[in-house]
C-alpha positions in Angstrom: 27.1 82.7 83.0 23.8 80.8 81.5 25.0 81.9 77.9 28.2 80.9 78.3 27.9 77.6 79.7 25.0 76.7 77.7 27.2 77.6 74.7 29.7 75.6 75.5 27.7 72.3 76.3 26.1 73.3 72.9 29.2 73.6 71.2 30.3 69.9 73.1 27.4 68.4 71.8 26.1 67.8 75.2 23.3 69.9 76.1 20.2 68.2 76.5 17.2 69.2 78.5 16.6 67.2 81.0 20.3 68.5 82.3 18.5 71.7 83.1 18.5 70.6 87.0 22.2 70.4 86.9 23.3 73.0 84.6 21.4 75.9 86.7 23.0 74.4 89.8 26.7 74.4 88.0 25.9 78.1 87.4 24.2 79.4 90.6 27.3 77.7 92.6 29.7 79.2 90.2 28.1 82.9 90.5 28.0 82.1 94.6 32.1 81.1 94.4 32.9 84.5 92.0 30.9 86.6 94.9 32.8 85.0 97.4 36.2 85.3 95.6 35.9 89.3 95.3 34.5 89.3 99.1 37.8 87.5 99.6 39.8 90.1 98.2 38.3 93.0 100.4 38.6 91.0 104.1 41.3 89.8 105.7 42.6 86.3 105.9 42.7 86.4 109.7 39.6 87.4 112.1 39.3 87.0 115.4 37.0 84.6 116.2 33.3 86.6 117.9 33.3 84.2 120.7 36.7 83.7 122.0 38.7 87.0 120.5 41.4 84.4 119.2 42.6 84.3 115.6 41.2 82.1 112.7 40.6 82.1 109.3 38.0 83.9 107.7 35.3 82.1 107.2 34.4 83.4 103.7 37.9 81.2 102.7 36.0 78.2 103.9 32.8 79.0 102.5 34.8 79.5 98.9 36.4 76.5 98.8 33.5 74.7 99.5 31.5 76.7 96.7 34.2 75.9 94.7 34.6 72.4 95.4 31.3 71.8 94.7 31.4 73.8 90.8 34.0 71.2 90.1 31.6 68.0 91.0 28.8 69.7 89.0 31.2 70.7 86.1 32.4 67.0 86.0 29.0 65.8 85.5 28.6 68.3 82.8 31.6 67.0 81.0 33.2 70.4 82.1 36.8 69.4 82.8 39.3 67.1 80.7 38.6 64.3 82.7 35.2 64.3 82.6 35.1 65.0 78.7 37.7 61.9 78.2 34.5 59.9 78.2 32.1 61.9 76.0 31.6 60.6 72.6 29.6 62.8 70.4 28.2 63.6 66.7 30.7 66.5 67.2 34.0 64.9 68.9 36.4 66.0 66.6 34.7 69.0 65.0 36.4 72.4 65.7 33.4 75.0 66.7 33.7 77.8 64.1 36.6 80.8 65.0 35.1 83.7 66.9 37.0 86.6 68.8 40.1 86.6 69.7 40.3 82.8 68.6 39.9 84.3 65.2 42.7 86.6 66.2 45.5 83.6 66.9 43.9 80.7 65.0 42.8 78.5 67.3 
């Protein structure tokens, strides 16, 4: 997830050092919210809640959403999302990174 990212904000024309702080909190929250969506996928949406036996929502939902939540105020301040990369003006803006994979593949 390190590679990735960093490539991208490389490829942006956005990755600087002192964003170090930020970027390995983008990614550690971003790991925590993929380990939470697979746990989601193995529990059930309902549990009974350990003190009073009554139904309620799994708390890993909660705990998700929040980790998610969270990815998307970090990835803003990256410059992660469209919104957040409508104000970026770079040496690159404009410049198409070079065609790897499957972008190769379909020409994009």
């Amino acid at each position: 997830m390190w590679i990735r990212t960093t490539n991208q904000l490389r490829t942006m024309g956005v990755l600087h050092a002192p964003d170090a702080p930020i970027i390995t909190a983008y990614v550690t929250i971003t790991e925590k919210a993929d380990r939470l969506r697979v746990k989601m996928t193995n529990e059930p949406e309902i549990v009974r809640d350990p003190r009073s036996g009554h139904p309620m929502e799994n708390p890993v939902f909660g705990q998700w959403l929040r980790a998610v939540t969270k990815m998307e105020q970090l990835g803003g301040k990256l410059g992660l999302n469209p919104s957040a990369r409508a104000g970026i003006h770079t040496k690159n803006a404009g410049v198409s990174p070079p065609a790897t994979g499957t972008a190769r593949l379909f020409g994009r």
